[in-house]
KELUM-147610 format. One record per residue (C-alpha): residue in one letter; x, y, z. Coordinates in steps of 0.1 Angstrom, whole numbers, padded with zeros to 4 digits, always signed. Layout:
<pts>
AXYZ/...
</pts>
This chain:
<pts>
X+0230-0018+0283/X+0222-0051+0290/X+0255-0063+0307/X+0252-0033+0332/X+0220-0039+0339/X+0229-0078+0342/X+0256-0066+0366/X+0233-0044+0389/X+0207-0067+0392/X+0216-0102+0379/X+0204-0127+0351/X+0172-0137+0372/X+0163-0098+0380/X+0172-0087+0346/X+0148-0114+0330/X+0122-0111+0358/X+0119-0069+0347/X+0114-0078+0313/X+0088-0099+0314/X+0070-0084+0342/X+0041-0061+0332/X+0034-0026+0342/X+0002-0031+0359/X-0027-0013+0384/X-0047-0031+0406/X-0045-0063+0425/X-0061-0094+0420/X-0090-0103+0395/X-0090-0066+0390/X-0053-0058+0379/X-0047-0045+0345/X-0018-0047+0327/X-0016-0010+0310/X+0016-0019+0290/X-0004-0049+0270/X-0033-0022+0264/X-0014+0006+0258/X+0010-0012+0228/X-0026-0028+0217/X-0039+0003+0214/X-0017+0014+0197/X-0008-0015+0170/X-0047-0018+0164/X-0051+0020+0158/X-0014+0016+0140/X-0033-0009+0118/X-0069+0007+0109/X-0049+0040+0102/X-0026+0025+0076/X-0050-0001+0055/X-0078+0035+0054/X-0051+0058+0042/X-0045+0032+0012/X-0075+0024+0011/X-0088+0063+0004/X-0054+0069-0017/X-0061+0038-0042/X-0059+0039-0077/X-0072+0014-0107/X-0038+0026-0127/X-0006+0014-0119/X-0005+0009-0078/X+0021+0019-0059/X+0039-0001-0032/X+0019+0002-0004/X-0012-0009-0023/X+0003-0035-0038/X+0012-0046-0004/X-0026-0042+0012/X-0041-0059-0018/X-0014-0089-0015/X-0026-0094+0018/X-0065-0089+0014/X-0061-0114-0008/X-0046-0140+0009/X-0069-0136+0039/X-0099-0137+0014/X-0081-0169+0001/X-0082-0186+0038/X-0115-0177+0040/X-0129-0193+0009/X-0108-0220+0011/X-0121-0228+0050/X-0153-0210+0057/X-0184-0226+0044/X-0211-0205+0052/X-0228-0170+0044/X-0214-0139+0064/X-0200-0108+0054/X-0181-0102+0089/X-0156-0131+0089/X-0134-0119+0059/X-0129-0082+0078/X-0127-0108+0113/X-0097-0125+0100/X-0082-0097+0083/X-0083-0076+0112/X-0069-0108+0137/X-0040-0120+0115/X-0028-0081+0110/X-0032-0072+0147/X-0014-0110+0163/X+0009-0100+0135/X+0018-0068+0150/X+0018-0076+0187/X+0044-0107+0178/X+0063-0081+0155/X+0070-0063+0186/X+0094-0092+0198/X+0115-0084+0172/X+0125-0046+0192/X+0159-0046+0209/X+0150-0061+0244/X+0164-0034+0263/X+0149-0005+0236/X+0118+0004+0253/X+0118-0010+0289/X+0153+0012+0288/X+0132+0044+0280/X+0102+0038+0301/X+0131+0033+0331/X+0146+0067+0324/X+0111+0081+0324/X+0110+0067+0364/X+0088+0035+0354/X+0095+0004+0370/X+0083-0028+0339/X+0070-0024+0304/X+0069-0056+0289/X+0059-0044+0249/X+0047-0077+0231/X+0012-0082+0241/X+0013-0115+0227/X+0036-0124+0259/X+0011-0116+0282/X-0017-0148+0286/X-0044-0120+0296/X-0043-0105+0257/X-0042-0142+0243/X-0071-0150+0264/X-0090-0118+0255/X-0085-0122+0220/X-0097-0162+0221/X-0129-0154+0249/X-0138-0133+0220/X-0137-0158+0190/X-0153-0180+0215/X-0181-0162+0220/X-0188-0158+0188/X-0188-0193+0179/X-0215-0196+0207/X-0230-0168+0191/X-0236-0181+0158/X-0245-0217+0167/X-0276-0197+0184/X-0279-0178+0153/X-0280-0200+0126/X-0289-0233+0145/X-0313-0220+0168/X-0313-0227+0206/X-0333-0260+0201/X-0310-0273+0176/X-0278-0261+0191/X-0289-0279+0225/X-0298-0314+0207/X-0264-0308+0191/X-0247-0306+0224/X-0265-0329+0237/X-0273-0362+0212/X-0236-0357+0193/X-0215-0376+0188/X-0232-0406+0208/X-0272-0403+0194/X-0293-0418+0221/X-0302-0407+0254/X-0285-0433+0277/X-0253-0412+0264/X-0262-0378+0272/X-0239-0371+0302/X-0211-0386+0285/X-0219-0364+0249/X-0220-0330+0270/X-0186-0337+0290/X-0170-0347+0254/X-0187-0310+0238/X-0180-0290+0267/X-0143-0305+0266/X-0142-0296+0229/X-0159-0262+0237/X-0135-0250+0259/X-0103-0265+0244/X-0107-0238+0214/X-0100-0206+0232/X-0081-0227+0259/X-0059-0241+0229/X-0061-0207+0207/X-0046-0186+0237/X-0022-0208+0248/X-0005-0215+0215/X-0002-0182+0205/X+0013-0171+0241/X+0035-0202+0246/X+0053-0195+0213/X+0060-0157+0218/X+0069-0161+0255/X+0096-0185+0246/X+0112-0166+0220/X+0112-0135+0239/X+0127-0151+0264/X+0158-0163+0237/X+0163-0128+0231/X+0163-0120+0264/X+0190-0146+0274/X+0209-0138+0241/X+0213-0102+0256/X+0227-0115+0293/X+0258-0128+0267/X+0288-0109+0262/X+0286-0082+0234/X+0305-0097+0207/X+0283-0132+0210/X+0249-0113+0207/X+0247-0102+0169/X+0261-0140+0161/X+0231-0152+0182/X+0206-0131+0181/X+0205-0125+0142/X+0200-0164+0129/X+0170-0165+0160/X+0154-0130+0142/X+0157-0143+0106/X+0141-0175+0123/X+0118-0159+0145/X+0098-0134+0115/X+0090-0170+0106/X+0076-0178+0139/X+0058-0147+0143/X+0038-0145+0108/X+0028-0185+0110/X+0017-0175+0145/X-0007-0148+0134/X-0020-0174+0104/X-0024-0198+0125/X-0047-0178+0149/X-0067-0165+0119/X-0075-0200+0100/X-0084-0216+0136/X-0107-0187+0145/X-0123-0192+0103/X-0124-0229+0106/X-0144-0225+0142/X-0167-0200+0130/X-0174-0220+0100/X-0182-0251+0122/X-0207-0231+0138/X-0225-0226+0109/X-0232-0264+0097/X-0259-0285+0107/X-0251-0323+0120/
</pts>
């Protein structure tokens, strides 16, 4: 499919209607209904498979899927220990819920390229562009959120007073040096979700995009390409979605100690 499409449109067209989004709206306003459809879906994909194992669990001998949950409740509840200093019974569920949904928008990527888009163009649509984790609007959402929590509990457990002496006597502890400490925290503030979105997006875009030139090759090239780059990219995607979580544990637990 992909070398007639290639041929009607060409390498640049083909590539440019893969990665372009399905979208409504223009400007500040447009929304990408592809990224919150497959969202959606993968998050509500997600909740529905951990509470049906969850309700079906047994203290005898488990069954597969259970032994799968628990394996990775435990490993998130690991991370969390093992980075998170504080008290608060919402970051283990937090990072739970982050590494198994970046999991499952970057496990999209590993769809034939042409699988989905191909449907949604017999069904008279234009784009679909089904890994969410390609699109810098979901990366950003996803970070604006963790970034609002730290803010959130540095009010909380710091209080405004302390949080603003913080901000402003740290690192530099004298008053001469106040400008110069709130350019260096708000440079610090904003590189987290800055550095959290862009990561994650940076990665996923660029191996779609492999995929997507492995499937402009000729036919009898693609499965010698393209299966070395899935065996490598399952790496890619999981160390991705780990990645996210410990950052977003590490942050929060920042936010909870005292200078």
């Amino acid at each position: 499919m992909a070398t007639e499409v290639h041929a009607a449109e060409g390498a640049t067209g083909y590539i440019v209607h893969h990665l372009t989004p399905f979208s409504v709206g223009e400007g500040f306003w447009t929304l990408h209904l592809d990224t919150l459809f497959f969202s959606a879906i993968l998050g509500a994909l997600f909740i529905w498979f951990f509470k049906t194992v969850a309700e079906k669990a047994t203290a005898g001998e488990p069954g597969l899927a259970q032994n799968f949950v628990e394996m990775i409740i435990e490993f998130v509840d690991q991370q969390v220990k093992d980075s998170f200093h504080g008290k608060n019974d919402l970051i283990a569920p937090l990072s739970l819920t982050i590494f198994c949904w970046v999991f499952l928008w970057n496990a999209m990527d590993m769809l034939p390229v042409d699988l989905i888009p191909g449907v949604a163009t017999m069904m008279g649509g234009d784009y679909m562009r089904v890994v969410p984790s390609t699109d810098l609007n979901a990366t950003f959402a996803l970070s604006f959120s963790v970034f609002f929590l730290i803010i959130y509990y540095n009010l909380k457990i710091k209080g405004a007073f302390s949080f603003s002496k913080e901000l402003l006597l740290h690192p530099f502890n004298t008053v001469f040096l106040i400008p110069f400490n709130i350019l260096l925290n708000l440079v610090e503030y904003i590189a987290k979700p800055v550095s959290l979105a862009l990561r994650l997006f940076g990665n996923l875009y660029a191996g779609e995009l492999i995929f997507i030139l492995i499937a402009l090759m000729p036919w009898y090239l693609q499965p010698l390409l393209s299966f070395p780059w899935a065996i490598f990219h399952i790496l890619i995607i999981t160390l991705q979605a780990f990645i996210f979580m410990v950052l977003t544990i590490v942050y929060l637990s920042m936010a909870h100690e005292e200078h």
